[in-house]
C-alpha positions in Angstrom: -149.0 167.4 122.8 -149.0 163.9 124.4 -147.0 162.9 127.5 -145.7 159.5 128.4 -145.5 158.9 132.2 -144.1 156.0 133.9 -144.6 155.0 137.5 -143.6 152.7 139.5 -145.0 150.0 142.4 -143.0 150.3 145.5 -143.1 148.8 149.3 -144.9 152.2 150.8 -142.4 154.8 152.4 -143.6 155.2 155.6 -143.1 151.4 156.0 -140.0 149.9 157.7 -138.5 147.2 155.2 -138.0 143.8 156.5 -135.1 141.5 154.7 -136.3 137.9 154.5 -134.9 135.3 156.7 -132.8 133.7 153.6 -131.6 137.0 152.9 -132.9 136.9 149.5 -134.5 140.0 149.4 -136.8 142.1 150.8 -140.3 140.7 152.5 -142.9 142.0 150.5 -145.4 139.7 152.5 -148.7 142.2 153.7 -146.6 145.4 153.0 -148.5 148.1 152.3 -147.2 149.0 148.4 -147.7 152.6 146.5 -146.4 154.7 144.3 -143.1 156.2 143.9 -142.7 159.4 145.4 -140.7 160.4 142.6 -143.0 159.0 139.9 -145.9 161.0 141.7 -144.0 164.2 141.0 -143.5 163.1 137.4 -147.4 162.6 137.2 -148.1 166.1 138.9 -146.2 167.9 136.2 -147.2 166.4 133.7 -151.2 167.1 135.1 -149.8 170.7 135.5 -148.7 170.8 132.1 -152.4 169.7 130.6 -153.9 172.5 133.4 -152.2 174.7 131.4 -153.3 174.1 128.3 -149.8 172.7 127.2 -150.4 169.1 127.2 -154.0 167.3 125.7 -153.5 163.5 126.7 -151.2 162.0 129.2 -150.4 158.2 129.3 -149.3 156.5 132.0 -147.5 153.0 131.9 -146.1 150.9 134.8 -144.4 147.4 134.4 -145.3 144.6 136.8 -147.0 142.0 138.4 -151.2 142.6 137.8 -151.2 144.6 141.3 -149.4 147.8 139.4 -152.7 148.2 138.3 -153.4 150.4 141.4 -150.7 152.8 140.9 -151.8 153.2 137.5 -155.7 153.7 138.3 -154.5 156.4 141.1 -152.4 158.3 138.4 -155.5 157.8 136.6 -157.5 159.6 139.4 -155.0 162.7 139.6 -155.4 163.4 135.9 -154.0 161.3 133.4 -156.0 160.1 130.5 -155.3 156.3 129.6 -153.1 153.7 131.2 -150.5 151.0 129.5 -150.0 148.0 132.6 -147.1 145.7 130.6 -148.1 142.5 132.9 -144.9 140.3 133.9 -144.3 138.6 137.0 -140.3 138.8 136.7 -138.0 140.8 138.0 -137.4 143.6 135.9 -134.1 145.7 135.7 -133.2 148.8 134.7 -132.1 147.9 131.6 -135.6 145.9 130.7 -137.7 148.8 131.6 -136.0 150.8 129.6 -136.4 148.7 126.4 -140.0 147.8 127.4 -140.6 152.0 127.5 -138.5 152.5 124.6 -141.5 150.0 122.8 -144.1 152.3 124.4 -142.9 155.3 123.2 -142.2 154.0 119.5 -145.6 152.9 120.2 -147.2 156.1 120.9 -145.1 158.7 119.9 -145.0 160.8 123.0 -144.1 164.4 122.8 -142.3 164.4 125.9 -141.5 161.3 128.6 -141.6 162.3 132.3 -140.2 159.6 134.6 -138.9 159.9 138.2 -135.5 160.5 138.5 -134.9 156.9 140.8 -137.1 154.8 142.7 -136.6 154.4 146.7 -136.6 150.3 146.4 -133.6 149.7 143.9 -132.3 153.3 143.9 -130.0 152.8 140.4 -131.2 156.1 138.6 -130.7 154.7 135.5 -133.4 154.3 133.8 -134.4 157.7 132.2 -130.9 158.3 130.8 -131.1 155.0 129.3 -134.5 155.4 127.6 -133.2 158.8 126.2 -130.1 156.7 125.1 -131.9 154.1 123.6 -134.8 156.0 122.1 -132.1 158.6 120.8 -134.3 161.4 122.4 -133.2 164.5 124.5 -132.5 164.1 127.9 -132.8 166.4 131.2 -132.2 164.9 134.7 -132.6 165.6 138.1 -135.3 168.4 137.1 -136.9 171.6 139.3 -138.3 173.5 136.7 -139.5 172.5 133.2 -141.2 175.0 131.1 -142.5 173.9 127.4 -141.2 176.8 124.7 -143.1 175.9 121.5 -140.9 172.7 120.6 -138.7 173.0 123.1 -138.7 172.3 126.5 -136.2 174.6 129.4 -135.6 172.4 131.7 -134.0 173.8 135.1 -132.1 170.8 137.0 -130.0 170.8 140.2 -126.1 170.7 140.2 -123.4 170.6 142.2 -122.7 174.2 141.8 -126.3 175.3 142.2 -128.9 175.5 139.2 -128.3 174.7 135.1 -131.0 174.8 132.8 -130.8 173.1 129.7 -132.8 173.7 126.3 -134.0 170.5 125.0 -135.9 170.2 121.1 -138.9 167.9 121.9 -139.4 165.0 122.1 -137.4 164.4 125.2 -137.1 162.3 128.4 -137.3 164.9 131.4 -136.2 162.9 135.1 -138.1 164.5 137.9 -136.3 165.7 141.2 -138.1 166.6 144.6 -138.3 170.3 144.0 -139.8 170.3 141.0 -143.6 170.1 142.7 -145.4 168.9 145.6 -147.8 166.3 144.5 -151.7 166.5 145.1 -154.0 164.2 146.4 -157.0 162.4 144.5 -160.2 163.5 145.0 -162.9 160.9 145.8 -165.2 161.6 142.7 -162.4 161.5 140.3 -161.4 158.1 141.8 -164.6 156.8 140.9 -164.1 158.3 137.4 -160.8 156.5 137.4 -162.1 153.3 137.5 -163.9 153.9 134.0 -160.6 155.2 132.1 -159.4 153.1 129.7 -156.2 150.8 131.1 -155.0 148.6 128.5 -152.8 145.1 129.6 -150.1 144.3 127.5 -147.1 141.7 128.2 -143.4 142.1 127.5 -143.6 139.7 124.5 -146.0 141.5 122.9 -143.6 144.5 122.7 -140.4 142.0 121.4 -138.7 142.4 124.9 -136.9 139.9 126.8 -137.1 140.9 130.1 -134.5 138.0 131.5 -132.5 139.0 134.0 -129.5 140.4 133.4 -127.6 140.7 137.2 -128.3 138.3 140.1 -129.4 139.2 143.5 -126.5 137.5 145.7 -127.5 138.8 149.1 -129.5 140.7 150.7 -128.8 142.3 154.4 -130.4 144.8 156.8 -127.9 147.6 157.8 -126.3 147.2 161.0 -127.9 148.4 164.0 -127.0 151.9 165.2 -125.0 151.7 168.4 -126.1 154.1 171.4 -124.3 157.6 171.9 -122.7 158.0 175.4 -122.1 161.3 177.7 -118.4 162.7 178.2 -117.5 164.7 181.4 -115.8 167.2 179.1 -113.5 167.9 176.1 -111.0 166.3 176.9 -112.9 162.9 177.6 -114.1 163.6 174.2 -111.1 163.8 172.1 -109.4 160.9 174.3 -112.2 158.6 172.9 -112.4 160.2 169.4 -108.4 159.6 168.8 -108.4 156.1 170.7 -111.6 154.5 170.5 -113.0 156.2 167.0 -110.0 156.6 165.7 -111.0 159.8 163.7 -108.4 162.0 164.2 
């Protein structure tokens, strides 16, 4: 069985974003980048998977500029076999990426597609349920549990009420969630083994994908500063200044 992984390049999440002066978007200037948490978890089951004897090759592609190429080698160090970078410098929606994958997978005929369920810079969650759309594959989102039954795959996923799982018939596109597993760390010897596993460099033309923008970036703004919290004497100092001055009830 062969699983498709996609990650993706993100401003680091211990880092505190910065909105540029012009209020264009978001200062990437000297930020320390790295994977997407969620995409991490996507690339941990999928290495679980091939630990148990489940999967034999995972592939992992990222889109962007030539500095994804990290991301993909330290994916690369925690297990996958071969990399796809698709090299552009523009700014690619969710929409794109989904076509651009959709290419990859009629490409390489994947089993099963693991992606994160959103990323923490743009935060659509769209992507996955479009590339199942698109690809006309089976989808399972938001996923804690995935378990591969001969050509089928159970995948338990997180609803309002509590837990659902869903039967999917392979291939699918499975959407990672936080529970699902807690990613490990690379080893220093297999990152140095990294460095010699193949990564091919593609570009969005090369697939037949226009990767124009389809929305425009109006504005960008930092969210208003928290105000301080202040002391009351007692309950009734509270309400007073939760009916008055809040206005909340």
């Amino acid at each position: 069985m062969k699983v498709l992984v996609a990650v993706k390049r993100v401003v680091d999440y211990n880092v505190k974003v910065r909105v540029k002066p012009d209020n264009s978007g978001v200062d990437l200037a000297n930020v320390k980048m790295a994977m997407n948490p969620f995409c991490e978890i996507a690339v941990e089951e999928a290495v679980r998977l091939k630990e148990k004897g489940v999967v034999s090759e995972i592939v992992v592609v990222s889109i962007g500029p030539k500095a994804c190429q990290e991301q993909i080698r330290t994916a690369l160090a925690l297990g996958a076999d071969r990399g796809i970078h698709i090299e552009t410098d523009a700014e690619i929606q969710s929409l794109q990426v989904a076509k651009l994958l959709k290419a990859v997978v009629d490409k390489e005929q994947p089993n099963l597609v693991i992606l994160g369920k959103q990323a923490i810079d743009s935060d659509n969650n769209q992507t996955g349920q479009m590339l199942a759309a698109l690809a006309g594959m089976s989808l399972g989102t938001f996923a804690s549990e995935v378990v591969i039954d001969g050509d089928k795959v159970n995948v338990t996923r997180e609803v309002d009420g509590g837990m659902m799982t869903v039967s999917l018939t392979l291939p699918a596109v499975v959407t990672t969630d936080l529970r699902l597993n807690e990613p490990r760390y690379a080893s220093l010897p297999n990152i140095m083994k990294a460095k010699k596993k193949p990564l091919e460099s593609i570009s969005p033309a090369d697939l037949g994908v226009d990767v124009t923008p389809r929305l425009t970036t109006v504005n960008v703004e930092a969210p208003a500063s928290r105000q301080a919290g202040i002391k009351v004497a007692d309950v009734a100092e509270l309400v007073n200044k939760l009916k008055n001055e809040a206005k909340v009830i």
